[in-house]
C-alpha positions, 0 to 999 in steps of 0.5 A, spaced: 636 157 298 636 155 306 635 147 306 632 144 311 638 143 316 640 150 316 637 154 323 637 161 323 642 163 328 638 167 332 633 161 333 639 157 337 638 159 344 631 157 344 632 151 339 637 149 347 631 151 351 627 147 348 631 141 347 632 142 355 625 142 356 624 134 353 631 132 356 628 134 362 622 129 362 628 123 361 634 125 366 633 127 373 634 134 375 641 133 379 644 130 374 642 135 368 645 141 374 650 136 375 653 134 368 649 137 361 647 145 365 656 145 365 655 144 358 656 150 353 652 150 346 656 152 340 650 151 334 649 146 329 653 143 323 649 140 317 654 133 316 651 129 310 644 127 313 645 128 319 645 134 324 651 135 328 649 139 335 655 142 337 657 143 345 664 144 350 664 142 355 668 145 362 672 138 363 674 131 359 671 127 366 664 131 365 665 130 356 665 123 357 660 122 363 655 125 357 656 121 351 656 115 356 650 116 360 646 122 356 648 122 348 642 118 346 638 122 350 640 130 347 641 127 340 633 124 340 631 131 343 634 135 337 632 130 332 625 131 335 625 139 334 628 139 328 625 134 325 631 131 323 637 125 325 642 129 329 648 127 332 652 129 339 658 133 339 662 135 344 669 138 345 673 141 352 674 147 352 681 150 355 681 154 362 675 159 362 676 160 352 671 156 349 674 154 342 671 157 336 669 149 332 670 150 325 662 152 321 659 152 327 655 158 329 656 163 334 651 164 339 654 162 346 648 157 351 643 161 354 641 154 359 643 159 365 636 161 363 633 155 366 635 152 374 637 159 376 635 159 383 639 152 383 646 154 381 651 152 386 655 156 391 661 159 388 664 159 394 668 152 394 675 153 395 675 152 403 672 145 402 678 144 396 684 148 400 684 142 405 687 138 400 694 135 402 699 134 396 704 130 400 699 125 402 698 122 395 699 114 393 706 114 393 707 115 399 702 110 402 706 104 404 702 098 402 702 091 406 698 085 407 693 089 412 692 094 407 692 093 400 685 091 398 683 099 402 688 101 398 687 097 391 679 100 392 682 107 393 685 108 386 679 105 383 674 110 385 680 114 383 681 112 376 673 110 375 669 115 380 662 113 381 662 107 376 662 100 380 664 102 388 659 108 391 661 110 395 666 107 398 667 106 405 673 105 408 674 103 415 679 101 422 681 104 427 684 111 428 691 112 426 692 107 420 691 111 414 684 112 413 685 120 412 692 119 407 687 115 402 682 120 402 687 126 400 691 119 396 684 119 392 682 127 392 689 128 389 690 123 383 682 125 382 685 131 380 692 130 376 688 126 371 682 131 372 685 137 373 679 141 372 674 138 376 671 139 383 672 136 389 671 136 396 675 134 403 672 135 410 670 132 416 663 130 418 664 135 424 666 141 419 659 139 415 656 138 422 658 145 425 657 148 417 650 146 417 648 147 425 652 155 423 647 155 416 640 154 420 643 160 424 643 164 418 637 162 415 643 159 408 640 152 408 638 153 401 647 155 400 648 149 404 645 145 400 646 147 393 653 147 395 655 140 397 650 137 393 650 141 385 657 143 386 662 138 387 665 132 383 667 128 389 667 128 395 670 125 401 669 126 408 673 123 414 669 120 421 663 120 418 660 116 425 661 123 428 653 124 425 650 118 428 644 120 433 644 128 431 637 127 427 638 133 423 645 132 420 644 125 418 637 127 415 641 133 411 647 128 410 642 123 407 639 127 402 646 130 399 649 122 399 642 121 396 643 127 389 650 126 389 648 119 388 644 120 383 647 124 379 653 118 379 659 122 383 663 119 387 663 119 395 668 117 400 667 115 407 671 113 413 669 111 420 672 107 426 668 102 425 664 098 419 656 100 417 653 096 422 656 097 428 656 106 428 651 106 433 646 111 434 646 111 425 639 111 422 638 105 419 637 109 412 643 111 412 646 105 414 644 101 408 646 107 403 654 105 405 653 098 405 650 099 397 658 100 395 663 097 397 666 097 404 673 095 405 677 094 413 684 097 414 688 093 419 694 094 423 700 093 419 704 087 419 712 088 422 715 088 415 709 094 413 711 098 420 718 098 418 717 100 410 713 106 413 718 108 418 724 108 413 719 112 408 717 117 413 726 117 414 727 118 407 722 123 406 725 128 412 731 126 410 733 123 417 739 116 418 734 110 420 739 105 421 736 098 420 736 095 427 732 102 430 727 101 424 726 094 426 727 095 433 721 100 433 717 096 429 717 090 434 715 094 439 709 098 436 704 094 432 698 097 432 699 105 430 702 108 424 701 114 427 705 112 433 710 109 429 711 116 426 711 120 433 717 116 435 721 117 429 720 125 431 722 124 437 728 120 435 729 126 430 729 132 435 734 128 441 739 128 434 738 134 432 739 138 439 744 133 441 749 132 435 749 125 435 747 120 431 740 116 431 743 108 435 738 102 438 741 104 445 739 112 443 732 109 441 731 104 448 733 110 452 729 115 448 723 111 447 723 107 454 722 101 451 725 094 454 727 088 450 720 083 452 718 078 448 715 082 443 710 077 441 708 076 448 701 075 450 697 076 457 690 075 458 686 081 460 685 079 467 693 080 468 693 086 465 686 088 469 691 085 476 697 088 474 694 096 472 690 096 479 696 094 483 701 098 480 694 104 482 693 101 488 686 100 486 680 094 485 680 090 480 673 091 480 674 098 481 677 099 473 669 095 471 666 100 474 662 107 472 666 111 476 669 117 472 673 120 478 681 120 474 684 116 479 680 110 477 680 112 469 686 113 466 688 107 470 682 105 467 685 108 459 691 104 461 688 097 462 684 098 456 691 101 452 694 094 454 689 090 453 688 092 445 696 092 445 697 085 449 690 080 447 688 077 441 681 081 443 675 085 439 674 092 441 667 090 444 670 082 447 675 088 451 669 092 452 665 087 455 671 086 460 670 092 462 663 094 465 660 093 458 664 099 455 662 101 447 667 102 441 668 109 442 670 108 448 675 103 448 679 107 442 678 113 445 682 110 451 688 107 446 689 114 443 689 118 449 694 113 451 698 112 445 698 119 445 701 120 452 706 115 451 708 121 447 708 127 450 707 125 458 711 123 462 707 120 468 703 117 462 710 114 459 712 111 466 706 108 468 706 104 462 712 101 463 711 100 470 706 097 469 709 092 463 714 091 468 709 087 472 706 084 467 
C-alpha cells in the first residue's frame, strides 16, 4: 500500500517542473541558469518524517552555493506539491557520471526543458585557454607596495562573490595587475576544478561584441559572458571608457554576473573615479567591492623579483648585480625583467658569467646617486638642450616627432626622477591627461630596451642632469 511519501517515478519530472515554477517566483532568473539549472534531479527518498529530494550537482562550488543561498527556498517548494516536510540533498557528481544515490529513484532531470532558449554558449575554451599556469601566487613576490592587492586576490580566490565584488585592482602598467588576475584564475580553479572561468581583456570583449553585432550572435555574446562562466576577470577595463555601446553591454553582464553572486575581476590604470569618459553608472558598479592600488615596488621587493625571475630561468644573479639594478630601476617590474634577459642573452652568447662591470656596460647605466631628485623644470631644460628644442616647445600640442619623443623623454624622467602624480606631471606638460603620461613611461621604458638611439638619449640626457 503506497503511503503518502511514495511518488510514482513516472510523476518525477513534473514534480521538478513544478517545483521549478514556485522557485522561480523567489529566485531571480540569473541565478536559477546559474546555480539550480546545473543541478541534476535524481528522485525522492522517504527519511522518517520528512522527505528527502534527491540532487547532484556538477561541482562542490555550485553544491555549496545552493545549500547556502537556495536550500530553504527548494525544500519549501516541494513541501508545498508534495504536502509534506522535505529536506535538500545534494551530492557532486564525478566527471560527466552521476553517482546512483542509495534508494533513490531513477529518472534523470528534465529541468533542460525550462529556459531552453537561455542556455549558455559552449564554446568557452578560447576565454579559458588564456589562462597562464606559470603565473600563479607562488610566484608573485609580495612587499610593502603590493600586499594589500595581493592579500585581496587570494581572498576572492578562496571565497569568490562573498565580501569583495568585484574587485578592482589598479596601478600603473607593469606592476603586476595581469599576474594576479591568472594568480586568482588558477588558485580558483585548484580548489574547483570543475568550474568555469574567464580571462580577457576589455579590448578581446570589445572587438568580441563589435564582431557579434556584425553577425547578428548578440544573443551567444550575451548568454556567453553572462550565464556561462563562474568567474570572470578582465585586464584594462578603461579600454571601454566613452564606446556607448560596450559599456552599456559590459554594464549589463557586470549586472547578472552580480546578481547571481559570481565573482568579477578588474584591472585598470588608474582608480574608478579618475577613468575618464567611464559612465557614471558603471563607475559606481566598481566603487561597490573593494578597490585595492598597486604601487611601485620598494628596493628589497625589486631585488626578490629579480633573484626569483633568475631562479626560475635557472640563471646565476650575483647579489651586487641584483642590487645593482634595483637601485637603478624603480618603477617597473616589467623593465626590471626585460634587463635580466638582456643580461641573460649577452651570457649566453659570450660565455662569460653574469658581473656588475657586464651589467654597467650592458645596460649603460652609471653610478648617480640613485635617490637623487631633480625637479621637472630641470628635466624640462636638460631634455630641450640635449634636442635643441624650447622648453615651451615640449608644453605644446604639436605632435611632429621631433618635439614628441623629446616630449616622451621629459615626461619618462619626470615619473622617474620627481616626486609627481600623473596628472601634477601632466599639468607641467600642456595639460596632458593619465593616458597619456603613461603611455609616454612605456614607450620609453620600452625603448630603453630594444632602441638604441632611445637608450643614448636618456643617458645623455641624465648626464646633463
Amino acid at each position: 500500500m503506497r503511503t503518502r511519501f511514495d511518488i510514482d517515478p513516472s510523476q518525477l519530472p513534473d514534480l521538478w517542473q513544478s517545483a521549478l515554477k514556485l522557485i522561480q517566483q523567489d529566485v531571480v532568473s540569473e541565478q536559477i541558469r546559474a546555480w539550480i539549472l546545473p543541478l541534476e534531479f535524481l528522485g525522492t527518498r522517504q527519511e522518517a518524517e520528512t522527505l528527502q529530494v534527491l540532487f547532484t550537482a556538477p561541482t562542490e562550488w555550485n553544491r555549496n552555493w545552493v545549500l547556502n543561498g537556495h536550500k530553504k527556498t527548494i525544500e519549501t517548494a516541494f513541501s508545498q506539491i508534495t504536502g509534506v516536510p522535505c529536506s535538500l540533498q545534494i551530492e557532486v557528481r564525478p566527471s560527466s557520471d552521476r553517482p546512483v544515490l542509495e534508494h533513490s529513484s531513477e529518472p534523470r532531470s528534465t529541468h533542460s526543458m525550462m529556459f531552453e532558449n537561455d542556455r549558455p554558449t559552449r564554446g568557452l575554451s578560447n576565454s579559458e585557454d588564456r589562462i597562464d599556469p606559470s603565473l600563479t601566487f607562488n610566484s608573485f613576490v609580495v612587499g610593502n607596495s603590493n600586499q594589500f592587492a595581493h592579500a585581496s586576490a587570494i581572498a576572492v580566490a578562496e571565497k569568490p562573490a562573498q565580501e569583495y565584488n568585484p574587485l578592482f585592482l589598479y596601478s600603473s602598467p607593469g606592476l603586476g595587475k595581469t599576474h594576479l588576475l591568472h594568480a586568482i584564475a588558477n588558485h580558483f580553479k585548484a580548489l574547483n576544478p570543475q568550474a568555469r572561468v574567464a580571462y580577457l581583456s576589455a579590448e578581446q570583449f570589445v572587438n568580441e561584441l563589435v564582431e557579434s553585432l556584425k553577425r547578428q550572435q548578440m544573443t551567444q555574446f550575451r548568454n556567453k559572458y553572462r550565464n556561462s562562466f563562474d568567474m570572470i576577470l578582465i585586464d584594462d577595463i578603461q579600454f571601454i571608457a566613452g564606446k556607448g555601446h560596450s559599456e552599456e553591454e559590459f554594464f549589463h553582464t557586470f549586472n547578472a554576473l552580480h546578481s547571481s553572486r559570481r565573482q568579477i575581476v578588474v584591472t585598470s590604470d588608474r582608480p574608478p573615479k579618475e577613468i575618464e569618459s567611464l559612465e557614471e553608472r558603471v563607475k559606481t558598479r566598481f566603487l561597490c567591492g573593494l578597490v585595492a592600488d598597486i604601487q611601485p615596488p620598494e628596493i628589497e621587493t625589486r631585488i626578490a623579483i629579480l633573484k626569483g625571475k633568475a631562479e626560475r630561468d635557472d640563471v646565476y644573479l650575483p647579489d651586487d648585480v641584483a642590487t645593482f639594478i634595483a637601485t637603478h630601476v624603480k618603477s617597473n617590474v616589467r623593465e626590471l625583467e626585460g634587463l635580466l634577459i638582456r643580461l641573460k642573452a649577452q651570457s649566453s652568447l659570450t660565455g662569460a658569467e653574469i658581473s656588475l662591470e657586464m651589467a654597467k656596460r650592458e645596460l649603460n647605466f652609471t653610478d648617480a646617486d640613485p635617490g637623487q631628485v631633480f625637479t621637472i623644470e630641470s628635466i624640462q631644460a636638460a631634455v630641450a638642450r640635449h634636442y635643441n628644442l624650447r622648453v615651451q616647445d615640449l608644453k605644446s600640442t604639436s605632435r611632429a616627432r621631433v618635439i614628441a619623443r623629446p616630449r616622451q623623454i621629459a615626461i619618462y624622467l619626470a615619473r622617474k626622477y620627481t616626486s609627481l602624480g600623473l596628472k601634477e606631471i601632466g599639468a607641467h606638460f600642456g595639460g596632458r591627461d593619465h593616458t597619456t603620461i603613461l603611455y609616454a613611461c612605456d614607450t620609453i621604458e620600452s625603448g630603453i630596451e630594444t632602441d638604441e638611439p632611445i637608450r643614448s638619449a636618456v643617458q645623455d640626457i641624465q648626464d646633463l642632469l
